[in-house]
BALOBA-1460 file (C-alpha; in Angstrom, 3 decimals):
// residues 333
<rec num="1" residu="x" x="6.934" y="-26.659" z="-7.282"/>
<rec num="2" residu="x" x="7.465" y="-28.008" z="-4.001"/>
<rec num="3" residu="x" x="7.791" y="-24.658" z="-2.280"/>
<rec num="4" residu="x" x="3.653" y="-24.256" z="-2.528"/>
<rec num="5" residu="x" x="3.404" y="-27.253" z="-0.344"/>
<rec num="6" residu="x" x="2.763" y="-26.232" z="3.409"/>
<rec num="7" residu="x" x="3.420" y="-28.465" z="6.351"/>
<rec num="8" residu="x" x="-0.268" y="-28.490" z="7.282"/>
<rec num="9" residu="x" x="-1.039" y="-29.769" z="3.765"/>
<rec num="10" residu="x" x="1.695" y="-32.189" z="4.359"/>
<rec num="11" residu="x" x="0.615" y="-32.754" z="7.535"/>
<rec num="12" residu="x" x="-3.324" y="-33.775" z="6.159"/>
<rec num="13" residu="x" x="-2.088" y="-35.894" z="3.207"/>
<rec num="14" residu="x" x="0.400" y="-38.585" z="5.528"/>
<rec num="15" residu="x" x="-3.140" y="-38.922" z="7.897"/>
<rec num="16" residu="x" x="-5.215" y="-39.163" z="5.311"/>
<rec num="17" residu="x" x="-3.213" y="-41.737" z="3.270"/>
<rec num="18" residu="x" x="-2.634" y="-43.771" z="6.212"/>
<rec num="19" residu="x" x="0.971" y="-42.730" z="7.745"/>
<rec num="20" residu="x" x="0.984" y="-43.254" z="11.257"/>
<rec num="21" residu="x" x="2.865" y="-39.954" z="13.393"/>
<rec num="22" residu="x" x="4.643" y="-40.835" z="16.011"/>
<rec num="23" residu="x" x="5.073" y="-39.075" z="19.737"/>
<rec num="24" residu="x" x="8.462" y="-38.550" z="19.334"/>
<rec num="25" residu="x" x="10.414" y="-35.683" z="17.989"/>
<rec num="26" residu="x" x="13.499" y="-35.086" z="15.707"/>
<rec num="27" residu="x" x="15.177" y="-31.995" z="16.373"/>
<rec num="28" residu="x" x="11.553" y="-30.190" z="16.681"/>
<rec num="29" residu="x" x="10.360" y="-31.968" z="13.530"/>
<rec num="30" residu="x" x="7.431" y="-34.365" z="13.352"/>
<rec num="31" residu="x" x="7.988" y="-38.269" z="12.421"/>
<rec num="32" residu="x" x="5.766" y="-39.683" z="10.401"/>
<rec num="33" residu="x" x="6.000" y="-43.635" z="9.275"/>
<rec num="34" residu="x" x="4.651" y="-45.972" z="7.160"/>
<rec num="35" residu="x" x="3.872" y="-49.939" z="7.639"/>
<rec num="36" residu="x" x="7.005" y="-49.622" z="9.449"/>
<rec num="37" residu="x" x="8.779" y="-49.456" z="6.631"/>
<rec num="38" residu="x" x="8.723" y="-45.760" z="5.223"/>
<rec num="39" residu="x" x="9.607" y="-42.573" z="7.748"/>
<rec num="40" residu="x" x="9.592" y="-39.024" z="6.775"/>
<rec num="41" residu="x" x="10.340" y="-35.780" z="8.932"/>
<rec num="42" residu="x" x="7.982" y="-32.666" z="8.368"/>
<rec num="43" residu="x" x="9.040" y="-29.694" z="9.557"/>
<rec num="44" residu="x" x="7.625" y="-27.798" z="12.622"/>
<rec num="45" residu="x" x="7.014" y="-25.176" z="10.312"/>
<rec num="46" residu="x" x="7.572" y="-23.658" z="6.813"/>
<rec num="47" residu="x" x="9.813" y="-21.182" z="5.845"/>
<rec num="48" residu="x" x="12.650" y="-23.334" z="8.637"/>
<rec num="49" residu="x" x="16.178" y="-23.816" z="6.752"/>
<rec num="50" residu="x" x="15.791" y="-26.866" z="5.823"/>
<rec num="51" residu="x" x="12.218" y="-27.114" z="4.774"/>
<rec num="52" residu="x" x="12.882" y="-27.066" z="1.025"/>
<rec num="53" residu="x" x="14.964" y="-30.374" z="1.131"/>
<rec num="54" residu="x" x="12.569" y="-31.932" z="3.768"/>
<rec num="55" residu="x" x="9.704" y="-31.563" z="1.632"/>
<rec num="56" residu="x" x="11.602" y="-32.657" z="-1.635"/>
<rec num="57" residu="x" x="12.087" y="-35.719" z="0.469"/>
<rec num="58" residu="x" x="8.714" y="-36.315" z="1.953"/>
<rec num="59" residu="x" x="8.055" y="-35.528" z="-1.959"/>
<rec num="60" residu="x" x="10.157" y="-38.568" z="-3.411"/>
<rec num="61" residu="x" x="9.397" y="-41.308" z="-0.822"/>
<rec num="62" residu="x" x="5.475" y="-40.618" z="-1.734"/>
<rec num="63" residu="x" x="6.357" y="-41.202" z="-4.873"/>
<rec num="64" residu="x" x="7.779" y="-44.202" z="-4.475"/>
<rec num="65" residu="x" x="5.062" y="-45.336" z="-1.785"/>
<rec num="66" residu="x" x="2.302" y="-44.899" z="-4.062"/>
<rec num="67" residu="x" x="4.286" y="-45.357" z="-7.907"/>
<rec num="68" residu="x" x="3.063" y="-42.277" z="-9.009"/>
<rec num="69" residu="x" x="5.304" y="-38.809" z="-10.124"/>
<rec num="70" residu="x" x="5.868" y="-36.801" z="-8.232"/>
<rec num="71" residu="x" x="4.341" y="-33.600" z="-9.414"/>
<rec num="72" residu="x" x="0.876" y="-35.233" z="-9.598"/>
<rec num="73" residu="x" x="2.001" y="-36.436" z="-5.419"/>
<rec num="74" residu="x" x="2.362" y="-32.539" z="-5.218"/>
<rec num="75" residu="x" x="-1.061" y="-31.567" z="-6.619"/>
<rec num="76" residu="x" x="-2.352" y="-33.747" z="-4.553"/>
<rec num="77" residu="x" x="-1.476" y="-32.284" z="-1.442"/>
<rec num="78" residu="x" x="-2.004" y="-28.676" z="-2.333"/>
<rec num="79" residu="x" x="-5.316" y="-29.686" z="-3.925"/>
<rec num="80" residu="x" x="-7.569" y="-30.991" z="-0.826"/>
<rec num="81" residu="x" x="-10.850" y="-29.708" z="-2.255"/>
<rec num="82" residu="x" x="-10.676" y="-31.987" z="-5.410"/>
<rec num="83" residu="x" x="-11.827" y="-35.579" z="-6.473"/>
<rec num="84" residu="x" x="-9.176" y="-37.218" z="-8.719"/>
<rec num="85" residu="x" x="-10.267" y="-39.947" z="-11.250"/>
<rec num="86" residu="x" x="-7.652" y="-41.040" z="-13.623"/>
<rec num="87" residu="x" x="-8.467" y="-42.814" z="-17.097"/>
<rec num="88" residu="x" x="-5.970" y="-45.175" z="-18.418"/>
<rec num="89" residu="x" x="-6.132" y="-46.397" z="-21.998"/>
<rec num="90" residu="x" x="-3.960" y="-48.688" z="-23.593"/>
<rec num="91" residu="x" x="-3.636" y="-47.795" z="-27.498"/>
<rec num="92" residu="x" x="-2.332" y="-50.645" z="-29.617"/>
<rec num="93" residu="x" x="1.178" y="-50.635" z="-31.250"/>
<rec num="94" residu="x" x="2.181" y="-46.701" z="-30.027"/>
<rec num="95" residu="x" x="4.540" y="-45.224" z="-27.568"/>
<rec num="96" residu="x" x="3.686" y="-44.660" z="-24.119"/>
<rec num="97" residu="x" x="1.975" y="-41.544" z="-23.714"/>
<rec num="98" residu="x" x="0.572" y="-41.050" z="-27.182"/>
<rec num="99" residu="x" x="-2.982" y="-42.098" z="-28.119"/>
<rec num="100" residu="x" x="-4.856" y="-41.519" z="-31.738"/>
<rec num="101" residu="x" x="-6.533" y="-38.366" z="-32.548"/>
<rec num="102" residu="x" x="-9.987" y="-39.549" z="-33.206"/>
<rec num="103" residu="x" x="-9.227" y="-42.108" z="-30.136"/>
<rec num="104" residu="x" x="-7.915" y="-38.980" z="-27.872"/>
<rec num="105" residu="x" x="-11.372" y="-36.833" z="-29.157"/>
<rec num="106" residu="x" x="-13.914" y="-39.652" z="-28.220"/>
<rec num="107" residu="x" x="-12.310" y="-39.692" z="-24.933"/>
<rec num="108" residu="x" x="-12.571" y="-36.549" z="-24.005"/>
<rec num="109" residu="x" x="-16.183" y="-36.505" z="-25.430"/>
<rec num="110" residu="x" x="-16.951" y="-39.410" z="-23.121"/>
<rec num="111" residu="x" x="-15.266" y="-38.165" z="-19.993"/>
<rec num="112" residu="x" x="-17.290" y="-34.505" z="-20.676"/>
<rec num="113" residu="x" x="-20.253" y="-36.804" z="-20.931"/>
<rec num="114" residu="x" x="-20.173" y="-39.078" z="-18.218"/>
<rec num="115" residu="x" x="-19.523" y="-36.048" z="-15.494"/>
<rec num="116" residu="x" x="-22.614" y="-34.074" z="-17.370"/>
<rec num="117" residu="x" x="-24.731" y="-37.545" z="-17.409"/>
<rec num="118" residu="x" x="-23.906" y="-37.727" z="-13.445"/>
<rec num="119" residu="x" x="-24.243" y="-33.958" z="-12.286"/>
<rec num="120" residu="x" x="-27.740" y="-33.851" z="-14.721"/>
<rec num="121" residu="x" x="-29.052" y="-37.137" z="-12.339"/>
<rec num="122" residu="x" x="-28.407" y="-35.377" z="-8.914"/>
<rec num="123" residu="x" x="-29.450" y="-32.286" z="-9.818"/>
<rec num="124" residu="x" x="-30.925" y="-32.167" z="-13.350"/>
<rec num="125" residu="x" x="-33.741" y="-29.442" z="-12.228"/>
<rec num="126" residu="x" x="-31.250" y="-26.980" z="-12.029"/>
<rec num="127" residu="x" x="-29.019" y="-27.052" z="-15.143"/>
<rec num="128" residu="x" x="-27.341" y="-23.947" z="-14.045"/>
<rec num="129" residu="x" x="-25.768" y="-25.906" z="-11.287"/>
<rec num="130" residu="x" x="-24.412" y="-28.330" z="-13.935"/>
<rec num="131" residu="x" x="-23.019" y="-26.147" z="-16.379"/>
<rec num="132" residu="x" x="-21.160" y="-24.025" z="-13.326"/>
<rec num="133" residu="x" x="-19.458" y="-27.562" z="-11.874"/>
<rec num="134" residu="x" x="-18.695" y="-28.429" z="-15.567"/>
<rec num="135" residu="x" x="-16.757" y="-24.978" z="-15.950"/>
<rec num="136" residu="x" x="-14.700" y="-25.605" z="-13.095"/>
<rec num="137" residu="x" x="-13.080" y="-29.279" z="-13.445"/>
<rec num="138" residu="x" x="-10.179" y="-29.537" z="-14.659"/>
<rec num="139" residu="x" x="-8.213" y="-31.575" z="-16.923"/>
<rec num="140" residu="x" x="-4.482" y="-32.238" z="-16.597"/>
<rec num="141" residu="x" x="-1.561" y="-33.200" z="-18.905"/>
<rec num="142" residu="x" x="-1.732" y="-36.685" z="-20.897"/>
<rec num="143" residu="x" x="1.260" y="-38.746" z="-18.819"/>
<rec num="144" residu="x" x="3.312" y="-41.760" z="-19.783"/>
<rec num="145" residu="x" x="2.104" y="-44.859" z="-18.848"/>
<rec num="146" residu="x" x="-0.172" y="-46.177" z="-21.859"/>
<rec num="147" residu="x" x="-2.292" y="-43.306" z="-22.151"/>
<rec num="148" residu="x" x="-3.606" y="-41.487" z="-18.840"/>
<rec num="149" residu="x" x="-5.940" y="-38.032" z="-18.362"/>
<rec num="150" residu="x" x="-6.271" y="-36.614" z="-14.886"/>
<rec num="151" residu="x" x="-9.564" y="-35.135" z="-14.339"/>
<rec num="152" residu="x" x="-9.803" y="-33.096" z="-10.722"/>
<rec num="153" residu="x" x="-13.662" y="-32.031" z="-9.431"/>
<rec num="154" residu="x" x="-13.847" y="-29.368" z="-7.269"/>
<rec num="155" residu="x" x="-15.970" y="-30.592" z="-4.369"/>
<rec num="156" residu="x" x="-16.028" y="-27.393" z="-1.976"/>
<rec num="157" residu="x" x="-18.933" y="-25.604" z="-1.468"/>
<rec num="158" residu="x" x="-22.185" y="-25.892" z="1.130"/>
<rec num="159" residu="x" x="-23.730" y="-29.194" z="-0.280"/>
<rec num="160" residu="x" x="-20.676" y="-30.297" z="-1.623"/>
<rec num="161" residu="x" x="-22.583" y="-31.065" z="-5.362"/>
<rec num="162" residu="x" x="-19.096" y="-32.193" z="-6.683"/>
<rec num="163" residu="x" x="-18.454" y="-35.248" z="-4.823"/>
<rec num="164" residu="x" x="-22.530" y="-35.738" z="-5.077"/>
<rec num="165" residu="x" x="-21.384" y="-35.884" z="-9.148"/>
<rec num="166" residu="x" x="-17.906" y="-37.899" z="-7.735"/>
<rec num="167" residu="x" x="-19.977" y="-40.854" z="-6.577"/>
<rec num="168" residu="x" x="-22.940" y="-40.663" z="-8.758"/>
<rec num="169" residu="x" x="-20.063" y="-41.775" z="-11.650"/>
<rec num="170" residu="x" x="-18.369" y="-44.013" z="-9.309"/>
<rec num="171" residu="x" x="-21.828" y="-46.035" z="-8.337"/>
<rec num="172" residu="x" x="-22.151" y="-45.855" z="-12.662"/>
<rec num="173" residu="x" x="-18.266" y="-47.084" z="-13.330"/>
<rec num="174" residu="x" x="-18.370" y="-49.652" z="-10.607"/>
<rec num="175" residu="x" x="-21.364" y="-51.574" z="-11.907"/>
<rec num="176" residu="x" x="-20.221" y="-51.215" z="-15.402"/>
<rec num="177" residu="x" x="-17.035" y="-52.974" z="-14.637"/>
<rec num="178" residu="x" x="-18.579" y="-56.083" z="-13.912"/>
<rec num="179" residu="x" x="-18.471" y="-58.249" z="-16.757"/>
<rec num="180" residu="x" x="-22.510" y="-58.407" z="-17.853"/>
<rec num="181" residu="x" x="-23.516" y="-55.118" z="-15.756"/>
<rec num="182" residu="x" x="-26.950" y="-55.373" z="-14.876"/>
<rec num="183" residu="x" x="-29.694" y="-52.606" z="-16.111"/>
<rec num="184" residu="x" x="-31.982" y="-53.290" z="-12.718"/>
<rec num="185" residu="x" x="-28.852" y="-52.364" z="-10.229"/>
<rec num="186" residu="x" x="-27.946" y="-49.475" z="-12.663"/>
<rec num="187" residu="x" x="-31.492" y="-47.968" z="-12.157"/>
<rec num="188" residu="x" x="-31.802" y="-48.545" z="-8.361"/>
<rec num="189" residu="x" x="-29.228" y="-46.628" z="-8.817"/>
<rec num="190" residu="x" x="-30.051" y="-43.765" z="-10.368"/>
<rec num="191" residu="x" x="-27.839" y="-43.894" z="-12.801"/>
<rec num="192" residu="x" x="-28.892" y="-42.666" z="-16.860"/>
<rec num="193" residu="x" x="-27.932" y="-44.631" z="-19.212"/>
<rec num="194" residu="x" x="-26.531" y="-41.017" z="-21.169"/>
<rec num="195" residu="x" x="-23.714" y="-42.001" z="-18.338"/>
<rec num="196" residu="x" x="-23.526" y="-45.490" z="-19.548"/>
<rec num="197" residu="x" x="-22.864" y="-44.467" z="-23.273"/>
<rec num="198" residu="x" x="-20.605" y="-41.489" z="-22.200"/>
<rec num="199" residu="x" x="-17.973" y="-44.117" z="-20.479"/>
<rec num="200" residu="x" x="-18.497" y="-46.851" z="-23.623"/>
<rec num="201" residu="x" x="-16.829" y="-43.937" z="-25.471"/>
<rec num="202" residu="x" x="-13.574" y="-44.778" z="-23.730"/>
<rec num="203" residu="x" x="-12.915" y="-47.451" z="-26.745"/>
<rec num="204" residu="x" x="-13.625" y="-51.145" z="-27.238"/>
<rec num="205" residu="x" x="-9.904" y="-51.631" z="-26.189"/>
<rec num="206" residu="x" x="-8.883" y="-52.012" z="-22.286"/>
<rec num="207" residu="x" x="-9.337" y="-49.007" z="-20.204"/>
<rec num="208" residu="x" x="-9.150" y="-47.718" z="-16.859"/>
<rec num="209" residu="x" x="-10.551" y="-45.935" z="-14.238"/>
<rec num="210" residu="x" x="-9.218" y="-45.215" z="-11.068"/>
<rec num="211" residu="x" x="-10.890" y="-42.833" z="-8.226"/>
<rec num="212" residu="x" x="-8.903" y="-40.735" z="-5.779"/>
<rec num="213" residu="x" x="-10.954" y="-38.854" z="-3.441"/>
<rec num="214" residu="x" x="-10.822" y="-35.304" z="-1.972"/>
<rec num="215" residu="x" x="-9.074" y="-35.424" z="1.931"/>
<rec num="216" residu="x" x="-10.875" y="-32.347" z="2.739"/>
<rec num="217" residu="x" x="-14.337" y="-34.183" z="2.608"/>
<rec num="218" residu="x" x="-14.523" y="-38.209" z="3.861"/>
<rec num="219" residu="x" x="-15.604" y="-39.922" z="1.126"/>
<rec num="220" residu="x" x="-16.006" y="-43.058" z="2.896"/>
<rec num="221" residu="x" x="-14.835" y="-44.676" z="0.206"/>
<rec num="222" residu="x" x="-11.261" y="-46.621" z="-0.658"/>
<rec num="223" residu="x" x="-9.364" y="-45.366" z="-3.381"/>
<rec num="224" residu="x" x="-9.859" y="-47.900" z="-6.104"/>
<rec num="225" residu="x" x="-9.319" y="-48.435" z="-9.990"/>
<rec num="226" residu="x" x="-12.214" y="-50.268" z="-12.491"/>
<rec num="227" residu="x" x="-11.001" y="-52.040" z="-14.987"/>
<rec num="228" residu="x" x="-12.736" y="-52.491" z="-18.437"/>
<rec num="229" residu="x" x="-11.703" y="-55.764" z="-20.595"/>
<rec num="230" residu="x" x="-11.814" y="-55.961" z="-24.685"/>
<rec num="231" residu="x" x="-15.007" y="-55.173" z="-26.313"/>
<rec num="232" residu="x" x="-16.116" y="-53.918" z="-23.061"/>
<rec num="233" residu="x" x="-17.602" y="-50.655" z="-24.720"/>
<rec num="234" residu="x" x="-19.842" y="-53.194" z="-26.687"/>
<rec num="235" residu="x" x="-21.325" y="-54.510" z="-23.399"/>
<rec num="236" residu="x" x="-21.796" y="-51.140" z="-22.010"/>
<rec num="237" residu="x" x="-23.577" y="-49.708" z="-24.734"/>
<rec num="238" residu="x" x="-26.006" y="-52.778" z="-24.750"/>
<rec num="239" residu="x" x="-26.688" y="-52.170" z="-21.122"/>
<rec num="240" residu="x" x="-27.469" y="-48.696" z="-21.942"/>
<rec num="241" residu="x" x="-30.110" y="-49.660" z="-24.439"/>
<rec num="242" residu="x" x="-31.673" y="-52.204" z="-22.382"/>
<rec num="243" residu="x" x="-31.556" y="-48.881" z="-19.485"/>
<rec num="244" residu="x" x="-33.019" y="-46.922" z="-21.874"/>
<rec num="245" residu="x" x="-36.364" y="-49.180" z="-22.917"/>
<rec num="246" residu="x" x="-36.732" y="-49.961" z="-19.451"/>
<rec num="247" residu="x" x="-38.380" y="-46.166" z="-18.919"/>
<rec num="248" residu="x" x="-37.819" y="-44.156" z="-15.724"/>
<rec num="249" residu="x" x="-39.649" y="-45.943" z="-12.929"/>
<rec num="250" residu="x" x="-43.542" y="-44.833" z="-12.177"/>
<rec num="251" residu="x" x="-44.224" y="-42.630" z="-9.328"/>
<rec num="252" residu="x" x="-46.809" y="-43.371" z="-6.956"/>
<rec num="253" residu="x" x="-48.427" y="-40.957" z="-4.552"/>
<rec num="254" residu="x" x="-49.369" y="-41.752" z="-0.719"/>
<rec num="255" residu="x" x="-51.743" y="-39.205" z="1.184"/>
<rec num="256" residu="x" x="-53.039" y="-40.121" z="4.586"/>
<rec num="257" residu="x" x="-51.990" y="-39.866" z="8.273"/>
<rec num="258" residu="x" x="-48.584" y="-41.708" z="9.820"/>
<rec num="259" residu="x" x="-49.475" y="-44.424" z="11.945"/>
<rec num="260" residu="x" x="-46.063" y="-45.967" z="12.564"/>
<rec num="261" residu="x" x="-42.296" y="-44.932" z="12.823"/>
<rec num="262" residu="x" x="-39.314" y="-47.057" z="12.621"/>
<rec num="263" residu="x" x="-35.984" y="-46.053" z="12.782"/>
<rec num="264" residu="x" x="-33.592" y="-49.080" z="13.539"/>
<rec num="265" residu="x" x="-29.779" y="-48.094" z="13.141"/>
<rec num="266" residu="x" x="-28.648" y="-51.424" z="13.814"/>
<rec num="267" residu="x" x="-30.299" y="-53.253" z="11.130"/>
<rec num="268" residu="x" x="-29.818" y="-50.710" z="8.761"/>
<rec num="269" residu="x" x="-33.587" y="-50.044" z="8.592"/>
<rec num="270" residu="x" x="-33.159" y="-45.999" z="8.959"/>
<rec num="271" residu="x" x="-36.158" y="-43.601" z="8.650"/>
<rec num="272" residu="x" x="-39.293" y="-45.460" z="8.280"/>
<rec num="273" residu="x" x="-42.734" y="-44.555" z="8.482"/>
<rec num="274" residu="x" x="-46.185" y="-46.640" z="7.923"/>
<rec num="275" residu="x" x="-49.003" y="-44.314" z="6.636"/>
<rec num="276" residu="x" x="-52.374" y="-45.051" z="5.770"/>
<rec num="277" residu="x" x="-54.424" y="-43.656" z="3.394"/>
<rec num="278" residu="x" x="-57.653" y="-43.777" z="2.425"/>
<rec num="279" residu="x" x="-57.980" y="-47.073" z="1.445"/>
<rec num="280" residu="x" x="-57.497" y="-50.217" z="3.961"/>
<rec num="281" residu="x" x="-53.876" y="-50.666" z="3.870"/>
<rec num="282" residu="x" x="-51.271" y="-48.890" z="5.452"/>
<rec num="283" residu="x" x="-47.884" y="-48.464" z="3.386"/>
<rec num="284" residu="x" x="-44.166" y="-48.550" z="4.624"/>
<rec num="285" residu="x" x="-42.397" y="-45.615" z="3.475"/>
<rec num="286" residu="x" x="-38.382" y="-45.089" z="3.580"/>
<rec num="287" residu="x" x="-37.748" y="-41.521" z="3.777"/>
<rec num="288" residu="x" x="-34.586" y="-40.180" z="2.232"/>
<rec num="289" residu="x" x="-32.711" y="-38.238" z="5.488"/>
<rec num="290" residu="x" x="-32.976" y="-37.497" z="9.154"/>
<rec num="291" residu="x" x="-34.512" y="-34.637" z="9.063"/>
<rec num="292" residu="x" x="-37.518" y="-34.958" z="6.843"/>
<rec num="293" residu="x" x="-38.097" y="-38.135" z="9.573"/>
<rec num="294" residu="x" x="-37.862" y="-35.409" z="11.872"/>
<rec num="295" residu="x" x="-40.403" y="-33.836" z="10.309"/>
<rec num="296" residu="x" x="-42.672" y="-36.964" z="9.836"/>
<rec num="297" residu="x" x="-42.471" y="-37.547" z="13.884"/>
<rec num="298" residu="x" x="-43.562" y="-33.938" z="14.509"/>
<rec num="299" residu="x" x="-46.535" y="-34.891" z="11.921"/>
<rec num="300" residu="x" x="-47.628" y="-38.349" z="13.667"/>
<rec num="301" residu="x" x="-47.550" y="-36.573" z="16.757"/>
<rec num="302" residu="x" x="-49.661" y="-34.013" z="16.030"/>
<rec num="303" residu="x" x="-51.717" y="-36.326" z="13.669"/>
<rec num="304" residu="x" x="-51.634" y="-34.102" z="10.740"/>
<rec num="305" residu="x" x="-52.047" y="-35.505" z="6.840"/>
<rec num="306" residu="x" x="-48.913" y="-36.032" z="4.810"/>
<rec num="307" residu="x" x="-48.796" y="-36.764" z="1.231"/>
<rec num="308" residu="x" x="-45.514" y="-38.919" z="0.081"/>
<rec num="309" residu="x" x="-44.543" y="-39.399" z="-3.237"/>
<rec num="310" residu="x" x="-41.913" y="-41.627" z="-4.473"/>
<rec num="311" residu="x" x="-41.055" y="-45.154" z="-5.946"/>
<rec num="312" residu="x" x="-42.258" y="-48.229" z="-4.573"/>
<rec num="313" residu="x" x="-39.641" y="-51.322" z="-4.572"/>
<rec num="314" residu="x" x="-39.583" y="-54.804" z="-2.842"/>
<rec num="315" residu="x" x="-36.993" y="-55.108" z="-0.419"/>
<rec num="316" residu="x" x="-37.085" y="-58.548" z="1.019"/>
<rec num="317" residu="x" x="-40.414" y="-59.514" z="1.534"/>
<rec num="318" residu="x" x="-42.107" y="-56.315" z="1.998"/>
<rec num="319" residu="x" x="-43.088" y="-53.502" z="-0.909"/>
<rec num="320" residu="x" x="-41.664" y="-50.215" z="0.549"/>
<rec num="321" residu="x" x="-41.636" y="-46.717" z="-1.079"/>
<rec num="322" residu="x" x="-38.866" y="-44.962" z="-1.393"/>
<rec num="323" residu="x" x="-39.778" y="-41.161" z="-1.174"/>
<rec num="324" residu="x" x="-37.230" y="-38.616" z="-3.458"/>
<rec num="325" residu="x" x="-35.762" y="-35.418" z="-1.686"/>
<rec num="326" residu="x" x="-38.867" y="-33.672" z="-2.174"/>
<rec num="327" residu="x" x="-40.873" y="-36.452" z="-1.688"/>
<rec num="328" residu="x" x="-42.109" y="-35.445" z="1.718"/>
<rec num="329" residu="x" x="-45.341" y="-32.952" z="1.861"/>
<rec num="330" residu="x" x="-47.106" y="-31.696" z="5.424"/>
<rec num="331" residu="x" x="-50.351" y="-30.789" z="4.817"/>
<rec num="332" residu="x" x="-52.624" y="-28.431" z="5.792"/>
<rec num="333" residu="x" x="-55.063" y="-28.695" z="8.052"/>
């Protein structure tokens, strides 16, 4: 299995996860090393002699870096286009690697459900888009180790909608970990509670889940693991409810002409503009990228009308609105 691996992937995976190369050389092969503790050689190139029993080693002290087998070290590195999240159960009374049937169904149900939940909140207006991501992740062999599923998301393509999905369910997992998640944070967050009751699934008995993301794409994000206590699934589910009667969030509508701009990187107060409609107060809008504020200087300066819709919060002591990806409309004159 190791023969797939090229020394560029190799390469990608020790910078990625932190290895450190060094200037010198051994022989014409790179050094690579790890909190001074760990060194591998990679080859200059594949196909040399000895590549085959390089990588094999490379291979093994991975796996013992990171505790995990080996083959899933290797789909790692030939797999840079994928997010990884791994779900741990821990069955009562059975062998490691072996779950129940009905347990091992619900699972899957609630794995199938959470990813749908997420991809239908980022892009829910175009269900074709979900059901074509769906089709492609994949789900690997059970391992040893209580019970644990692999699930890989493709994240290539031009808007990357994959790893949109990735950390649409991580936002959802991470605030559901807590021990009394809150249904407020989960809707500033945008996150259904169809999610919510999709990852309760997982079983009222401890569970796991862990998030390895793509090299290929920064994430940003550490690679991390949630974990869910007894009777957890009871608490999600509850949350979800509460989500549920708390009803999407109105939308309000702004239409007049931008009379301020504010754009303050080092305060974290990004894309900003004050427009004032037709009645006597003027209303702080945060718009969702660069260039749709762009767009909104362009307006002010040629004092053209724009209409903003969106959802108005309080953050700190001011109401803002936050306009939605289309939330941004030039009008004409």
């Amino acid at each position: 299995m190791t023969t797939a691996v090229t020394v560029t992937d190799i390469a990608s995976y020790l910078q990625d996860s932190g290895w450190q190369q060094r200037q010198e050389r051994w022989r014409g092969a790179s050094i690579w090393v790890y909190e001074d503790e760990y060194e591998v050689l990679v080859p200059a190139r594949d196909a040399m002699g000895d590549s085959d029993l390089r990588v094999r080693q490379i291979v093994d002290t991975l796996a013992q870096v990171e505790d995990r087998p080996t083959d899933e070290i290797v789909l790692d590195i030939r797999m840079p286009w994928s997010d990884t999240q791994v779900i741990r159960m821990f069955p009562h009374g059975l062998p490691s690697g072996f779950t129940t049937l009905r347990s091992g169904l619900q699972a899957l149900t609630g794995v199938e459900g959470a990813l749908r939940a997420a991809a239908q909140s980022v892009r829910g207006d175009v269900p074709a888009d979900v059901e074509r991501l769906l089709g492609r992740v994949q789900l690997g062999p059970a391992r040893a180790g209580s019970y644990i599923l692999p699930v890989r998301v493709p994240v290539d393509g031009d808007d990357a909608f994959g790893r949109q999905v990735t950390r649409r369910l991580h936002t959802a997992v991470s605030l559901l970990s807590r021990p009394q998640p809150d249904p407020n944070d989960l809707r500033e967050a945008k996150v259904p509670a169809e999610l919510c009751e999709s990852v309760s699934r997982l079983g009222n008995r401890p569970f796991e889940i862990g998030f390895r993301w793509a090299r290929a794409i920064p994430a940003n994000l550490p690679t991390a693991a949630y974990t869910f206590a007894e009777g957890a699934a009871t608490v999600i589910r509850a949350t979800a409810e509460q989500l549920r009667r708390m009803g999407d969030p109105p939308t309000v509508t702004v239409t007049g002409v931008i009379q301020g701009l504010r754009d303050d990187e080092s305060r974290d107060d990004r894309w900003s503009i004050e427009v004032r409609g037709t009645g006597r107060r003027a209303v702080w809008v945060r718009l969702p990228d660069r260039a749709t504020y762009d767009a909104a200087i362009a307006a002010h300066r040629a004092g053209r009308q724009v209409r903003v819709r969106g959802e108005m919060k309080t953050l700190g002591r001011r109401a803002e609105l936050l306009a939605g990806p289309d939330g941004f409309q030039l009008l004409e004159d």
